[in-house]
C-alpha positions as CSV (number, residue, x, y, z in Angstrom):
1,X,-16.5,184.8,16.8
2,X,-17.1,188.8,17.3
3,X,-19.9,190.0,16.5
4,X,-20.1,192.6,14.0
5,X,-20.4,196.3,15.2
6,X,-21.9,199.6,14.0
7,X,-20.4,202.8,13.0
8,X,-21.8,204.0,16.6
9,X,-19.4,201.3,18.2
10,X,-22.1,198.9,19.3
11,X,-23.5,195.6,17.7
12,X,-25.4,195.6,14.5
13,X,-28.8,196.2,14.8
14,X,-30.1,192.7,14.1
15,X,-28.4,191.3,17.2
16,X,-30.4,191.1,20.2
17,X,-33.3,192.9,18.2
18,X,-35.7,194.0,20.8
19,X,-38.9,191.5,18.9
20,X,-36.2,188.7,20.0
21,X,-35.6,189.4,23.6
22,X,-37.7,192.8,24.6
23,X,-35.6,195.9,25.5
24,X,-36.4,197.8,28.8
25,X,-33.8,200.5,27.5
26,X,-33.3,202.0,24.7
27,X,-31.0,204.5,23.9
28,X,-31.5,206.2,19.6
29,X,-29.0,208.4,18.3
30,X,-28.4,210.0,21.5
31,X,-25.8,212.9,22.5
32,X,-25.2,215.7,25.8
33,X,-23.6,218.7,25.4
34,X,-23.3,221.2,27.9
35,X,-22.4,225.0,27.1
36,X,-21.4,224.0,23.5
37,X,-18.6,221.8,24.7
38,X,-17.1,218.6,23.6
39,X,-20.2,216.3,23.8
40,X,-20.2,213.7,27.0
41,X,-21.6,211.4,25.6
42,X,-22.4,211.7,21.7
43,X,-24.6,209.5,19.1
44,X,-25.1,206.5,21.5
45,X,-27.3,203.9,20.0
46,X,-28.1,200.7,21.8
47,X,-30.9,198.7,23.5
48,X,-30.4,197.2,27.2
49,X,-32.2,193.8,27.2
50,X,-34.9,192.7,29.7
51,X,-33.2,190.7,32.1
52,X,-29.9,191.5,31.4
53,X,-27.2,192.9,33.8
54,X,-25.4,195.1,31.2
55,X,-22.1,196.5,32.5
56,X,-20.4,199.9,31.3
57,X,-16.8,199.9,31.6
58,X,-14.3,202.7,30.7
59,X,-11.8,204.8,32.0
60,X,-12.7,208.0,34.2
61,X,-14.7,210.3,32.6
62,X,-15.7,208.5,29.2
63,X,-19.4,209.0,29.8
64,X,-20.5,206.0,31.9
65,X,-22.2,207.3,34.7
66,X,-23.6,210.4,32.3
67,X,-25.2,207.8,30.6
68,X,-26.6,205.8,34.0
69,X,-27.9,209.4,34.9
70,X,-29.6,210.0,31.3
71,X,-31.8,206.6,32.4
72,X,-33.5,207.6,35.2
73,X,-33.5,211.5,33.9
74,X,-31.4,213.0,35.9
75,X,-29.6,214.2,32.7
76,X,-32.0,214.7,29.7
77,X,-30.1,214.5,26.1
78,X,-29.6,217.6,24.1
79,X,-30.2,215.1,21.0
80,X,-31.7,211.8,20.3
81,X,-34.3,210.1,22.9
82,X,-33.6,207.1,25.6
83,X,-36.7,205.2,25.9
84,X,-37.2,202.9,29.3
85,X,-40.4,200.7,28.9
86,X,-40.9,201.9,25.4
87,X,-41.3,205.6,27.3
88,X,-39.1,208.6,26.0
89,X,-38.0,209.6,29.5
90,X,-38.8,213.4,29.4
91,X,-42.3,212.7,28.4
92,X,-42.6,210.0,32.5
93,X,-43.2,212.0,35.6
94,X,-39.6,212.6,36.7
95,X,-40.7,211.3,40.4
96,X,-42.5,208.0,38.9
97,X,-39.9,207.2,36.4
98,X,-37.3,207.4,39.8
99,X,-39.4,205.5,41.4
100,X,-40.0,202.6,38.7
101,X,-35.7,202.4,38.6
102,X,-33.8,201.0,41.7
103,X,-30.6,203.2,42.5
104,X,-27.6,202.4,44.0
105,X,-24.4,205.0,44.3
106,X,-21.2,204.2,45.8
107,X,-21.7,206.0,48.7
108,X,-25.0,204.2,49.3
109,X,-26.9,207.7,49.7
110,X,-28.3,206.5,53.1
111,X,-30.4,209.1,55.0
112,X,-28.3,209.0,58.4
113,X,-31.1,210.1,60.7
114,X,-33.3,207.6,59.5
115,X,-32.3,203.6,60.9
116,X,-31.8,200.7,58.4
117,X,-35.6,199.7,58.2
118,X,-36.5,203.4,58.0
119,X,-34.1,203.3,55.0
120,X,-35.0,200.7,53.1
121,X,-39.0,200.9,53.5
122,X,-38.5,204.5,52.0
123,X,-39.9,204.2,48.6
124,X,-43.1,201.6,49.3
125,X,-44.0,204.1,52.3
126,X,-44.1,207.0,49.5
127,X,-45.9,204.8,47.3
128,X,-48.4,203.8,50.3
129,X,-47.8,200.6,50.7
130,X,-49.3,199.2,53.5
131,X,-47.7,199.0,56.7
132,X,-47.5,195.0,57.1
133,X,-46.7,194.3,53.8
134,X,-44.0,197.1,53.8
135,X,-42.7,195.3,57.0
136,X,-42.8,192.2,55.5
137,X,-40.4,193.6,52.5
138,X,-38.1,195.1,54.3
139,X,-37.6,191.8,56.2
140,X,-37.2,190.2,53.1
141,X,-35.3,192.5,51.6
142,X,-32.5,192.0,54.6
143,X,-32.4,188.5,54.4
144,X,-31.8,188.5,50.9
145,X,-28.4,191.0,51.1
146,X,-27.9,189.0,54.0
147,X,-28.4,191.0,57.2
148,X,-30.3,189.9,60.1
149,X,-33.3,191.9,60.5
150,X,-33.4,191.2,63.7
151,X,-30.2,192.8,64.5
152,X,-29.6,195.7,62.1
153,X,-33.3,197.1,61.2
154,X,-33.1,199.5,64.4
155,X,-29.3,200.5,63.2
156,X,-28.5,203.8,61.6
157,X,-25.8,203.8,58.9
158,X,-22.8,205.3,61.1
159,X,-23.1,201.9,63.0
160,X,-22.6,199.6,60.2
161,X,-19.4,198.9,58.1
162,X,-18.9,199.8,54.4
163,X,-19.9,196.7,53.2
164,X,-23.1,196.4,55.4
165,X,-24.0,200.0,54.1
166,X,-24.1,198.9,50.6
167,X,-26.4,195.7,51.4
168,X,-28.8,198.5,52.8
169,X,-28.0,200.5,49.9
170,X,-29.4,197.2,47.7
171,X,-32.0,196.4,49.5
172,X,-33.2,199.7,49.4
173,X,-33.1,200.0,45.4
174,X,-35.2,196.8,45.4
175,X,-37.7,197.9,48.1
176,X,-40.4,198.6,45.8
177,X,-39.5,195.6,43.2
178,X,-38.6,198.1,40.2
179,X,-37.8,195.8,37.1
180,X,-35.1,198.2,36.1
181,X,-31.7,198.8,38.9
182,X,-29.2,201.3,38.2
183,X,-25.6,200.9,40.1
184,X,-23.1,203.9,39.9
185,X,-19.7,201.7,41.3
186,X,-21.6,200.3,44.1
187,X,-18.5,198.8,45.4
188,X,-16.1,201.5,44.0
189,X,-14.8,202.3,47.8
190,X,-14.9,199.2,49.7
191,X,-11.9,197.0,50.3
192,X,-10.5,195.1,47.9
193,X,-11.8,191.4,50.4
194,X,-14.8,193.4,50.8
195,X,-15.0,193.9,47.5
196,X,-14.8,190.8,46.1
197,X,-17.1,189.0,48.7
198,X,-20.1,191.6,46.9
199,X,-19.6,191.2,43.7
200,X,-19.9,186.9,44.5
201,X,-22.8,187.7,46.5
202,X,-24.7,190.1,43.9
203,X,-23.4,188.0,40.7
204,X,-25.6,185.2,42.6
205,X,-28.0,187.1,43.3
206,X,-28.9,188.7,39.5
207,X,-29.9,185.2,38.2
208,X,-32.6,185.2,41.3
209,X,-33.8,188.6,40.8
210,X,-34.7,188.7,37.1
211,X,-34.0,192.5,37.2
212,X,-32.8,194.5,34.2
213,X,-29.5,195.9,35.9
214,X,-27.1,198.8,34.3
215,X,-23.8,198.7,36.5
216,X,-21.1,201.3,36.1
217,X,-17.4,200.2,36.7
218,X,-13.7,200.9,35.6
219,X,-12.7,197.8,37.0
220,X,-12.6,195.2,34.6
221,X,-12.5,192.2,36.7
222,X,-16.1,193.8,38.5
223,X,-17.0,193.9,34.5
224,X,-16.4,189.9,34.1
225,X,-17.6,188.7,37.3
226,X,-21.1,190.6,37.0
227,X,-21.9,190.9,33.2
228,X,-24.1,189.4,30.7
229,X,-22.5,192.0,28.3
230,X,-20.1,194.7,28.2
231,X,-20.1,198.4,26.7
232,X,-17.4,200.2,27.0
233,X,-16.8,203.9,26.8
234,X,-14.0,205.9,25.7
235,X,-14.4,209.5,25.2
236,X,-18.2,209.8,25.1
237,X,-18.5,206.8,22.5
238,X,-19.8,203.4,23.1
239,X,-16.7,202.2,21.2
240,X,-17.8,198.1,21.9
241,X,-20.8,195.6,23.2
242,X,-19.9,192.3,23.7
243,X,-20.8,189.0,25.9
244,X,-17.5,188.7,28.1
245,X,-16.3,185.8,25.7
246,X,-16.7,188.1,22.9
247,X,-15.0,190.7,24.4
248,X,-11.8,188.7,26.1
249,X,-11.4,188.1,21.6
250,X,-11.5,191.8,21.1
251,X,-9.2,193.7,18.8
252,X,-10.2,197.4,19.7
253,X,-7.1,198.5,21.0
254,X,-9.1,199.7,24.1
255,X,-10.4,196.6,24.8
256,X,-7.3,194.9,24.2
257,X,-5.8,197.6,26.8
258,X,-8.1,196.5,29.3
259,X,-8.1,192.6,29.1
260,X,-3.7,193.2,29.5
261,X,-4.6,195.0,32.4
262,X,-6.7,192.3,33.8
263,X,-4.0,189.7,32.3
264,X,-1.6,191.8,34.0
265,X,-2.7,191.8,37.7
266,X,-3.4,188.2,37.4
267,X,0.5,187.4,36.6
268,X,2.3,186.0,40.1
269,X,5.4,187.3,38.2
């Protein structure tokens, strides 16, 4: 059955009510506008649940990855408030709230001078860590995206492939264990094998972590592999929020436009 939806486009209000589940993110009433233009993102109203992995789908430009950026404040809303932790963002240090959220873009944002451990022990070295137990993560942290430490710490990026880049690229948004991860088409420019391996590995891998994940795709078989719900964009609006069953049953013509799409590429014929 769908559930019922909002005149903002996202589920009523008494669904997933944060004194049910707990909301790490919250986003009330909130709009960007720059230079008095068409709004890129206007009147968005929704909560991202602890532990969820909540994937934004839409077409180019509808506002996804404005709204990934308005998380971790690298945008700042013109109206409204987001709220991570129950924290209006512009009242965190910009540094501390970047450093409490895990970020991962699709060209992994590796520093290239620096080697694969120097990469992903980063953050717990600027929070002072200590050295053994920093060690001791990044170790981890490789095994877990599966890389041998052994073999790839000492690496820099330019001598690893696209998909071992992202792995580092993980790994290093989970360095310092942030509870919230942020994931801008992570696999966006890998090929399509490639592609599909990750999105395996790292659906796995969510239900281990107990991380509250925002990942940013236009591909709507990335949305139904990784989701535990789906918002997607059109035009600056959060037009629908659904659990993938809910949203396979949509009747919002975008939706429906997307599922055909999916249905589409699936057809032999």
């Amino acid at each position: 059955m769908s559930e019922p939806h909002n005149q903002d486009g996202g589920l009523s209000a008494d669904r997933n009510s944060p004194s049910e589940v707990g909301s790490a993110i919250q986003f009330r009433s909130v709009s960007l506008t720059v230079h008095e233009s068409k709004p890129l993102v206007d009147h968005l109203r929704f909560d991202v649940l602890r532990g969820e992995t909540l994937v934004l789908l839409g077409r180019s430009g509808s506002g996804k990855t404005t709204t990934l950026k308005l998380i971790n404040r690298l945008l700042e809303p013109t109206k409204g408030e987001v709220l991570v932790e129950g924290k209006p963002t512009i009242d965190w240090n910009p540094i501390e709230l970047r450093r409490h959220i895990g970020y991962v873009i699709q060209d992994t944002g590796l520093f290239p001078h620096f080697t694969v451990e120097r990469n992903v022990a980063l953050v717990p070295r600027l929070k002072g860590w200590p050295e053994q137990k920093t060690n001791e993560r990044v170790r981890e942290l490789l095994d877990l995206v599966g890389l041998d430490a052994e073999l790839f710490s000492s690496r820099y990026p330019r001598e690893l492939s696209g998909g071992q880049r992202q792995r580092v690229g993980v790994a290093r948004a989970l360095a310092a264990d942030p509870p919230i991860v942020l994931m801008d088409e992570p696999f966006g420019a890998l090929d399509p094998l490639t592609r599909a391996e990750l999105q395996r590995e790292f659906a796995a891998l969510t239900k281990r972590l107990n991380k509250t994940i925002v990942f940013v795709t236009h591909d709507i078989r990335e949305a139904f592999t990784l989701a535990s719900r789906i918002g997607l964009f059109k035009d600056g609006h959060l037009i629908v929020l659904a659990t993938p069953d809910e949203f396979a049953a949509a009747t919002d013509p975008e939706a429906k436009a997307f599922n055909e799409s999916m249905q589409s590429n699936c057809d032999p014929n």
